[in-house]
Structures are given as structure tokens and as C-alpha cells.
C-alpha positions in Angstrom: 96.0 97.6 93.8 93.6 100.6 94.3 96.9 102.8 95.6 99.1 101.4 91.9 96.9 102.7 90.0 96.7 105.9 91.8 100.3 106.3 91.2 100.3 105.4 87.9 98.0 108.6 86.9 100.3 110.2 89.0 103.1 109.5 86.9 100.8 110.2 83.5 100.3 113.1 85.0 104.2 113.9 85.5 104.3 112.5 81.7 101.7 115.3 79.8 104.7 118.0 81.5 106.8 116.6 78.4 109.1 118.2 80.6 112.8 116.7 80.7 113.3 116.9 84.1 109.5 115.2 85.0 110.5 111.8 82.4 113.9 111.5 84.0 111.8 111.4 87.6 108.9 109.3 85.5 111.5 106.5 84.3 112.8 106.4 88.3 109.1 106.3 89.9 108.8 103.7 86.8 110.8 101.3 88.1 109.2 101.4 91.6 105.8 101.4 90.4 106.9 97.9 88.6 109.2 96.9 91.5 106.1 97.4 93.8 104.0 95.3 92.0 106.3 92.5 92.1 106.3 92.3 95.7 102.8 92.6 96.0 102.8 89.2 93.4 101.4 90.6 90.2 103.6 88.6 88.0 101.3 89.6 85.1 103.3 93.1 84.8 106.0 93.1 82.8 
């Protein structure tokens, strides 16, 4: 969990760029910051 939510200030980080470019990547790493947490059984995530 401690390395999810690393990644997920990552990806705010990408997000305060407001570049278009960085959300396209954001809305990728997105969905593999949720897909992760799915296989590591944190059905709580939506």
C-alpha cells in the first residue's frame, strides 16, 4: 500500500503540470494505479 500511495502523489504531481500531454499520461498511469490495486485485493477502490 505504502508504494500506491507513493504513486499516486506521483501522478498529482504529473496533474498540477495542467499540461496536456502529462493528463493524457495521468489517465494511462490511472488505470494502472486502479488495476494494481485490484490485484493486490483492495476492492474498496473504485
Amino acid at each position: 500500500r505504502v508504494e500506491a500511495v507513493i504513486r499516486l502523489r506521483r501522478l498529482n504531481g504529473i496533474w498540477k503540470t495542467a499540461d496536456g500531454t502529462a493528463h493524457q499520461q495521468l489517465t494511462l498511469d490511472a488505470s494502472v494505479f486502479t488495476f494494481d490495486l485490484w490485484l493486490l485485493g483492495d476492492g474498496s477502490f473504485c
